[in-house]
C-alpha positions in Angstrom: -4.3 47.7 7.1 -2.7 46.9 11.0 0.4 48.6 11.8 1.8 45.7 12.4 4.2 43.7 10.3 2.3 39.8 10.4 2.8 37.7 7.5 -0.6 36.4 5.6 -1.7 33.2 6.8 -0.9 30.4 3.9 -3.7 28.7 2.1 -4.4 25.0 3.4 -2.9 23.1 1.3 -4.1 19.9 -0.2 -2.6 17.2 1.4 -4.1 18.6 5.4 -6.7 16.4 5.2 -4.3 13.5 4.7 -3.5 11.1 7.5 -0.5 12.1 9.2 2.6 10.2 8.1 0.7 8.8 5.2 2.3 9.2 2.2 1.1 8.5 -1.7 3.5 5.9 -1.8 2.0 3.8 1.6 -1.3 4.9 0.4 -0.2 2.5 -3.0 1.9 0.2 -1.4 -1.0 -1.1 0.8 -3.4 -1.2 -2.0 -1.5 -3.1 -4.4 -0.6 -5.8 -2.2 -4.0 -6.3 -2.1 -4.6 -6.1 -5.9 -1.7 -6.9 -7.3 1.1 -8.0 -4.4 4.0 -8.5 -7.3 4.0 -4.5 -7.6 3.0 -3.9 -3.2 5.9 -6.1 -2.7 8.3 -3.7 -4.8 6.9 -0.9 -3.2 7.1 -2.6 0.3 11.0 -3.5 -0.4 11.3 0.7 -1.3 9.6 1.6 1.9 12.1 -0.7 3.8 15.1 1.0 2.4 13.6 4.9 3.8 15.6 6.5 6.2 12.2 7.3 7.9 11.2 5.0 10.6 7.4 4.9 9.9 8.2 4.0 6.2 10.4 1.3 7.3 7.4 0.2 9.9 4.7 0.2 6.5 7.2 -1.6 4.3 7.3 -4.6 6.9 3.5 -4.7 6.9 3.1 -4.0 3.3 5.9 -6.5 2.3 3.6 -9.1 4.8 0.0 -8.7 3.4 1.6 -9.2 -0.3 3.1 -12.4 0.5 -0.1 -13.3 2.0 -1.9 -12.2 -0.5 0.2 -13.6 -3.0 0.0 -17.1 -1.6 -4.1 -16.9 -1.2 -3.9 -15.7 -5.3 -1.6 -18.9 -6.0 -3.7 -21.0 -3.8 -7.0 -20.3 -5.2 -5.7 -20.2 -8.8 -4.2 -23.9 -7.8 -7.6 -24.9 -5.9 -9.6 -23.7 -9.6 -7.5 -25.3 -12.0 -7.5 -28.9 -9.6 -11.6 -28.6 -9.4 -12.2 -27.7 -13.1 -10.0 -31.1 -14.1 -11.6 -33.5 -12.3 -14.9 -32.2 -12.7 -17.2 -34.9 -14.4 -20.3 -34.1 -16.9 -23.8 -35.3 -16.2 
């Protein structure tokens, strides 16, 4: 044992390998505005109302890329249900 009074170093813990500033909750947001952007544009209106500045900054673009991806979804299921009407058999 040292003489001298220096705490233990902690354990790592498990979110040190995470990106800094990246939260679960950004992590989620961005992936379902991909998947499903009803639920990353609820989670990109929370983000916008964090006190934290980098939240606020991943809610913009979260909020974004679920109203794009939104639109593309309602485009293409609008662009599949035209074509498979006035598709003619042979």
């Amino acid at each position: 044992m040292s003489s001298t009074d220096e705490p233990a170093p902690t354990p790592p813990r498990a979110t040190d390998g995470a990106l800094p500033g990246m939260s679960r909750l950004i992590v989620a947001g961005y992936i379902l505005a991909l998947v499903m952007p009803v639920f990353g544009l609820v989670v990109g209106v929370v983000l916008l109302n964090r006190p934290d500045k980098l939240e606020i900054k991943h809610g913009i673009w979260i909020t974004a890329v679920s109203i794009v991806a939104g639109f593309v979804f309602f485009l293409a299921l609008i662009l599949n249900a035209h074509g498979a009407g006035s598709e003619t058999g042979s």
